[in-house]
C-alpha positions in Angstrom: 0.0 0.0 0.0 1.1 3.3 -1.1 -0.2 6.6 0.6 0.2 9.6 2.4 -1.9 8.9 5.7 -0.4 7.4 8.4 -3.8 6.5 9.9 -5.9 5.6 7.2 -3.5 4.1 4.6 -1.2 2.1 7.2 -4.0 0.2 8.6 -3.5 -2.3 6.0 -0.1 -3.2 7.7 -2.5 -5.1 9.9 -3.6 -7.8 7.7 -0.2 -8.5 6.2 0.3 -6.2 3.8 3.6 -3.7 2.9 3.6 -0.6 3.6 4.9 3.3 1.8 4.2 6.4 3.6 5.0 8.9 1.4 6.4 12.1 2.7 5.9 14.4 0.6 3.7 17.5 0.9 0.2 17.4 -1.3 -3.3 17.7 -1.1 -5.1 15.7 1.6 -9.1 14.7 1.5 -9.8 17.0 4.4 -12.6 14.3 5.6 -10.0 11.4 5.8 -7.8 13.5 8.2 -10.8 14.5 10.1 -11.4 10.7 10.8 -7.3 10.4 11.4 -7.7 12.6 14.1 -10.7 10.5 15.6 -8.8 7.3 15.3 -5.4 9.1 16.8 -7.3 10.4 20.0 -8.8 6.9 20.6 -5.6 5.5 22.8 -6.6 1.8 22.6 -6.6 2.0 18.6 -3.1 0.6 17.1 -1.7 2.2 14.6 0.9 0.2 12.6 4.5 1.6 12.2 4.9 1.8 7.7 8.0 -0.7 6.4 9.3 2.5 3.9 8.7 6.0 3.7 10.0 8.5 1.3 9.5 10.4 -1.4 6.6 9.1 -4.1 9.9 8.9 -6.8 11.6 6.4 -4.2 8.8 3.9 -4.1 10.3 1.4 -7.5 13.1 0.9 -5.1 11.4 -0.3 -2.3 9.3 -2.5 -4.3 12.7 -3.8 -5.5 13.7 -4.5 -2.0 10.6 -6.3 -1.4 11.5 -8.6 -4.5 14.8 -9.3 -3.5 13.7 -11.0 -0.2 
């Protein structure tokens, strides 16, 4: 999964899958961030920690990393 939300994008870490959290700056759906900020304020909720993060240009080189495993 490639995205720019930690909240709503990582999630997917959850059932298996690898994550991108890209870092750079663009525009956000304003009602996805709203819900980020419910889920972040709810302390039993999990958020998984991303397996890359970078730039959007870097992500064919982490899928190459991936494929080397």
């Amino acid at each position: 999964m490639v995205g720019n939300d930690p909240v709503n994008d990582m999630i997917v870490a959850r059932i298996g899958m690898k994550t991108y959290l890209v870092t750079e700056e663009g525009k956000v759906n304003e009602t996805a961030i709203e819900l980020s900020k419910k889920i972040r304020s709810n302390k039993t909720f999990d958020i998984p920690k991303h397996d890359f993060e970078g730039p959007l240009t870097s992500v064919p080189q982490a899928v190459n990393a991936l494929l080397r495993k």
